[in-house]
Residue, then its C-alpha position, 0 to 999 in steps of 0.5 A: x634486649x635484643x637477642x642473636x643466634x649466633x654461629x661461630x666455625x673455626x678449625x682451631x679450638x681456641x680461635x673458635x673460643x676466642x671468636x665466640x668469648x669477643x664476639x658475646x662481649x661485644x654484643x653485650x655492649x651494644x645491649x644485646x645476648x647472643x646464643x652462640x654455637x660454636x662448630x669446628x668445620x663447615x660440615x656440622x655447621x651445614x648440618x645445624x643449618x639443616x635444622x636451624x637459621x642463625x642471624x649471624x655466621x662468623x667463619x674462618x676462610x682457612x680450614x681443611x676440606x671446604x674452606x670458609x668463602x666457598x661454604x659461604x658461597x654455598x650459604x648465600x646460594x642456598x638463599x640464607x639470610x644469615x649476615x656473614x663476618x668472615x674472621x681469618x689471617x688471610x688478608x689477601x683473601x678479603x677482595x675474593x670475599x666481597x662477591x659473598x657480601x660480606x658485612x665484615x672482614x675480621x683480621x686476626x692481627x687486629x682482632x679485637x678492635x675489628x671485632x668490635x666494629x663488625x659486632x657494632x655493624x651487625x646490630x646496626x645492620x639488624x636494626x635497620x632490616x627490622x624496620x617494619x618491626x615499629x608502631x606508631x601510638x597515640x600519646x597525649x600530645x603527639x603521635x609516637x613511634x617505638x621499636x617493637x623489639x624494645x617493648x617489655x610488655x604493655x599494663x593497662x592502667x585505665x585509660x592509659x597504657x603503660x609501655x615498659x621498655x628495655x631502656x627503663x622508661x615507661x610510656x604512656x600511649x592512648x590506644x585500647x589494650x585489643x587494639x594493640x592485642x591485635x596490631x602486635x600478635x603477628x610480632x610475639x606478643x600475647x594477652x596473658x591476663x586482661x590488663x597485660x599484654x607481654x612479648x614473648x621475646x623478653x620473657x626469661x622464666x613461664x610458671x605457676x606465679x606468672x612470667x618473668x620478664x626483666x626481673x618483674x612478675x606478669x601475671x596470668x589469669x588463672x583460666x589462661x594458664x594453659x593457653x598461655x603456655x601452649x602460645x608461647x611454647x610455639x613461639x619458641x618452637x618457631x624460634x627454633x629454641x631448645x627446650x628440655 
C-alpha cells in the first residue's frame, strides 16, 4: 500500500481536523495510508520541516502573521519537493497561488468534492514522479513490468519466484533471487532469509517470529536476526519514522 507524510496547517482547530479526517479518508480510497501531522501555523510547520520532508503540505492561505501562499513561497524557495494544496475560503486568491505551482485549490464551499479530486491528483501525481521506481522481469512467456512500491516480497519457490503484491495477485517471474537482491536493494528491500526477499516499505511488525507484512509471517534466518533488524531500523530512520 502506498503510504504519504502528509502535513496539514490550519489556524482553526477544527478545519485543521476536518482537513486531516477528509484528506486520510480520501487517501484511503485511492488505496493509500497517510501519517498526517496537523499544525496550527506555519511557524511549528517550518520547524517540523526542519527535521522532516512531507510529500504533501495542505495550508490554508488565511492565517495570522505569515499567511499561507507566502509560507508556501518560502517552501518552494527553500527547494521543497513537497506537492502543495492550498485549502481556503479565499476564492479570489487562487490566480495569486499558481506562481507556487499549486497541485490544487480546495475551496472550503465545496470541501468535500475538491478534497477528493485534489487527493485523487495527488496519488496520480506521486505515481507518475516514481516512474523510475518499476522493473522489467522475465516471465515464462513474456517480459513484464511491475511497479516497485506494489511489491509485498518476493518467495523463492525453485526455479520460479513468487512476487506477492499489494493487489492480492501473486506473480511468477524467471529471474535468480541475487539478482533481484541486488536490482532492488537501492528501493528498500532486504534478503531476510535465503528464499525471501521483502520491502521494508510494507512491513507492519519486525520480531523474534519474523516479519509482518500484510497479515503474513516472513521468516528470518536465525543468523540474519540482528542484520536484519539493524537494516531496517536505517531504512526508517531515512524515512524519517518515529520509533520509540
Amino acid at each position: 500500500m502506498l503510504q504519504f507524510h502528509i502535513a496539514v496547517c490550519d489556524d482553526e482547530p477544527f478545519a485543521a481536523s476536518s482537513i486531516s479526517t477528509a484528506a486520510d479518508r480520501e487517501l484511503s480510497r485511492q488505496g493509500a495510508q497517510a501519517d498526517i501531522e496537523v499544525f496550527g501555523g506555519v511557524e511549528p510547520l517550518a520547524r517540523r520541516l526542519e527535521e522532516a520532508d512531507f510529500d504533501l503540505v495542505l495550508l490554508d492561505i488565511e492565517m495570522p502573521v505569515v499567511d499561507g501562499i507566502a509560507f508556501g513561497r518560502a517552501l518552494r524557495e527553500s527547494g521543497s519537493k513537497a506537492e502543495l494544496v492550498f485549502v481556503s475560503n479565499s476564492e479570489d486568491r487562487v490566480f495569486e497561488s499558481l506562481p507556487l505551482r499549486p497541485l490544487s485549490f480546495v475551496r472550503k464551499s465545496h470541501f468535500t468534492e475538491d478534497m477528493a479530486t485534489a487527493m485523487a491528483a495527488f496519488v496520480r501525481a506521486w505515481k507518475s514522479s516514481r516512474t523510475d521506481r518499476v522493473i522489467t522481469l522475465k516471465m515464462a512467456h513474456a517480459m513484464g513490468t511491475f511497479s516497485v512500491d506494489e511489491i509485498l516480497y518476493i518467495e523463492a519457490r525453485g526455479r520460479d519466484k513468487m512476487m506477492h503484491m499489494t493487489n492480492g495477485r501473486v506473480e511468477t517471474v524467471l529471474v535468480t533471487l541475487d539478482e533481484l537482491g541486488c536490482r532492488l536493494a537501492p528501493l528498500g528491500f532486504y534478503r531476510v532469509h535465503k528464499g525471501f526477499l521483502v520491502n521494508f516499505a510494507h512491513v507492519s511488525q519486525l520480531g523474534s517470529k519474523g516479519i509482518q507484512i500484510a497479515g503474513e509471517t516472513i521468516p528470518i534466518s536465525r543468523s540474519k536476526t540482528a542484520e536484519v533488524k539493524l537494516a531496517y531500523m536505517e531504512f526508517l530512520s531515512k524515512k524519517n519514522a518515529v520509533m520509540m
